[in-house]
C-alpha positions in Angstrom: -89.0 -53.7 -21.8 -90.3 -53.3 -25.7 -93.4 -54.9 -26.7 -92.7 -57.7 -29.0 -96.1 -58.6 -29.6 -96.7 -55.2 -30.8 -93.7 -53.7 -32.4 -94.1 -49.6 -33.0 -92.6 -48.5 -36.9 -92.0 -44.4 -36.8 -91.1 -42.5 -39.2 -88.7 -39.3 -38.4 -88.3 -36.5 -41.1 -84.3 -35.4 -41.6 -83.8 -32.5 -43.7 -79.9 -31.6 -44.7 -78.6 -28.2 -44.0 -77.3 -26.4 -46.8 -73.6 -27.4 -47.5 -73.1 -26.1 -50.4 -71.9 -22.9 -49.5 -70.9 -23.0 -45.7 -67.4 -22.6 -46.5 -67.7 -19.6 -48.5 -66.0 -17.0 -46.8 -67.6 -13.5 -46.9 -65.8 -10.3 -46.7 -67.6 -7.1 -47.4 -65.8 -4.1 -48.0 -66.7 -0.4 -46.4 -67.3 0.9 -50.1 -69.5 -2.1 -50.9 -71.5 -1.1 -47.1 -71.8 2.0 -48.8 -73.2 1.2 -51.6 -75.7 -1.7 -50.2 -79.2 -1.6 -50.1 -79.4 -3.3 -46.9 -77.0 -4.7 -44.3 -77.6 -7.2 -42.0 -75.6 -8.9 -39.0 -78.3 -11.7 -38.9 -78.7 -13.7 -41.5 -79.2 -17.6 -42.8 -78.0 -19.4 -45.5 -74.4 -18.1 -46.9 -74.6 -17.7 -50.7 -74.1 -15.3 -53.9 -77.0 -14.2 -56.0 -75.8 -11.9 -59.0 -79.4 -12.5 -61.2 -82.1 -10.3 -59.6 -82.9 -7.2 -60.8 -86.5 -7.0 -59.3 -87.7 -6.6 -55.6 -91.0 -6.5 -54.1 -91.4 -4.8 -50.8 -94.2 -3.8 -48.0 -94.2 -0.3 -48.2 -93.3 0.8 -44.6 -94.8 3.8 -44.0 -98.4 2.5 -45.5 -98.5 -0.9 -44.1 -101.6 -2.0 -41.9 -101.2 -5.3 -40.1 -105.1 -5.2 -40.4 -104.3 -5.6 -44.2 -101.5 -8.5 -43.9 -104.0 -11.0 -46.2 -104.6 -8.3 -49.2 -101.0 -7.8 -48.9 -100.1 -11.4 -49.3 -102.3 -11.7 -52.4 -100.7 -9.6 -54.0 -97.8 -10.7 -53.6 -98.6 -14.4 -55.2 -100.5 -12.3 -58.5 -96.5 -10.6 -58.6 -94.8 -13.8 -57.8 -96.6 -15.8 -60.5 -96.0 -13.1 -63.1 -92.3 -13.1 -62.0 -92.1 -17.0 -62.0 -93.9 -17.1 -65.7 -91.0 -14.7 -66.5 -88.2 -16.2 -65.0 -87.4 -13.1 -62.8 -85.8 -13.6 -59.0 -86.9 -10.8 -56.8 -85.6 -9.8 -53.3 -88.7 -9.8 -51.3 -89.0 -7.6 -48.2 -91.3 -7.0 -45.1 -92.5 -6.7 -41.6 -92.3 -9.5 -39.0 -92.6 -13.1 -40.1 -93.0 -14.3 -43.8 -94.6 -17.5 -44.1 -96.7 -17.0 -40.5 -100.1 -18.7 -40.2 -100.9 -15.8 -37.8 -101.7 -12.8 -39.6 -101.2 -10.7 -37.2 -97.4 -11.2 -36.6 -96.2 -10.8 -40.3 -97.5 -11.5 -44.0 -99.2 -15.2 -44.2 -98.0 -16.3 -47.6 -97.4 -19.9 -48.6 -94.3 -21.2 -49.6 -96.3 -21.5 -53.2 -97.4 -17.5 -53.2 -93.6 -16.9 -53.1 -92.1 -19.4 -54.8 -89.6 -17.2 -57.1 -87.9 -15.3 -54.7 -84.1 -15.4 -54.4 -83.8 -14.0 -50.9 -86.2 -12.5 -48.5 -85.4 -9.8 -45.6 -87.9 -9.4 -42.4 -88.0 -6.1 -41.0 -89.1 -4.9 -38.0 -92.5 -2.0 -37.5 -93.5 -0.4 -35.1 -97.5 -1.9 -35.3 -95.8 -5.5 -35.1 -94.2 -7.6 -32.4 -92.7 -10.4 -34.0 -89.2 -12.3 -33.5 -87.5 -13.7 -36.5 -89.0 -16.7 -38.0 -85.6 -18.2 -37.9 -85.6 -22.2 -37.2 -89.2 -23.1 -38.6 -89.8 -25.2 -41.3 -90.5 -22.3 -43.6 -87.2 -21.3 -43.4 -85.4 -24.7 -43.3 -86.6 -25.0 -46.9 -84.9 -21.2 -47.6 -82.1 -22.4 -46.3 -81.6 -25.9 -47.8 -82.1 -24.1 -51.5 -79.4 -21.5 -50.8 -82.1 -18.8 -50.3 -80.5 -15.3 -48.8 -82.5 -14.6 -45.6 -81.8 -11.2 -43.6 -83.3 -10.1 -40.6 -83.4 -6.0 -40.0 -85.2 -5.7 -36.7 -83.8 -2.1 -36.3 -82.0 0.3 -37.6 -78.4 0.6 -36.7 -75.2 1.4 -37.6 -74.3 -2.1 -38.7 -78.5 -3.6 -39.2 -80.4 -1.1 -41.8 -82.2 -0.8 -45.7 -82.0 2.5 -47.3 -85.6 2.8 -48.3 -84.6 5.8 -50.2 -83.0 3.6 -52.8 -86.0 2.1 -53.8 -87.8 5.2 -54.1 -84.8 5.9 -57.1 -86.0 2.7 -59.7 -88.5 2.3 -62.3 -91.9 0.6 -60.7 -93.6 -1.5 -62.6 -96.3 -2.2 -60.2 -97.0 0.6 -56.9 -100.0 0.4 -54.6 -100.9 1.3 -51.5 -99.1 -1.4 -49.6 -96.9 -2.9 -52.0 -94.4 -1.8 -54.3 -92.4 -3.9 -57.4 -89.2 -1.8 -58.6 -87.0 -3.1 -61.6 
């Protein structure tokens, strides 16, 4: 039976889902597979993004989980140059953005990345880390119509052709990160 005498108030957070775009129906052609810098078959959020022209990305074959804080700063000294700017950027990397753990991806704050248009996780071989998929992090990707990809291996349908990148103009390129316009 409730206690009367000492009634209990709590407070319960509910977040909508995005809605915007759930009925969006995608169909990607073979010639626009061909020409994509990445393809995934797991993804979040269902949207269209035609205004970036920048991405920042972990540089795969230089990146050091030890390193996973320096990593992150730069990343928010790039995003608040792109945010001054009014530049979206496709942001990629290993394991799990947004992670508290450093250890299991690269522990930004929702503020250190705050002008990013869509993000893609990628798998490595010095990490172990599932998809951040469900946590609150990503709700709020979600919710704003954020692109989120997951690449956890290469495949025939699941890849990024890192080669692309290596093609673009770089306006900032260091050891473990890399801007490309």
């Amino acid at each position: 039976a409730p206690d009367l005498k000492n009634p209990c108030f709590s407070i319960l957070q509910i977040r909508p889902m995005s809605s915007l775009e759930d009925a969006l129906a995608v169909d990607i052609s073979d010639r626009e597979i061909d020409r994509a810098l990445c393809v995934s078959t797991r993804t979040l959020g269902n949207t269209i993004n035609t205004g970036m022209k920048d991405i920042l990305y972990v540089k795969p074959d230089t990146f050091d989980p030890s390193k996973t804080m320096e990593i992150a700063a730069q990343i928010r000294r790039l995003n608040s140059q792109l945010l001054k700017e009014g530049r979206k950027y496709l942001l990629i990397g290993p394991g799990r953005w947004g992670s508290a753990d450093r250890w299991l991806g690269i522990p930004v704050s929702w503020a250190d990345i705050c002008a990013f248009g869509a993000i893609v996780e990628t798998a490595h071989e010095k990490l172990s880390a599932e998809p951040s998929q469900g946590s609150h992090f990503f709700h709020n990707v979600t919710s704003m119509n954020i692109g989120y990809f997951s690449v956890l291996e290469e495949s025939s349908t699941d890849f990024i052709r890192w080669g692309m990148l290596k093609n673009h103009t770089m306006p900032y390129n260091k050891k473990y990160l890399k801007h490309v316009r």
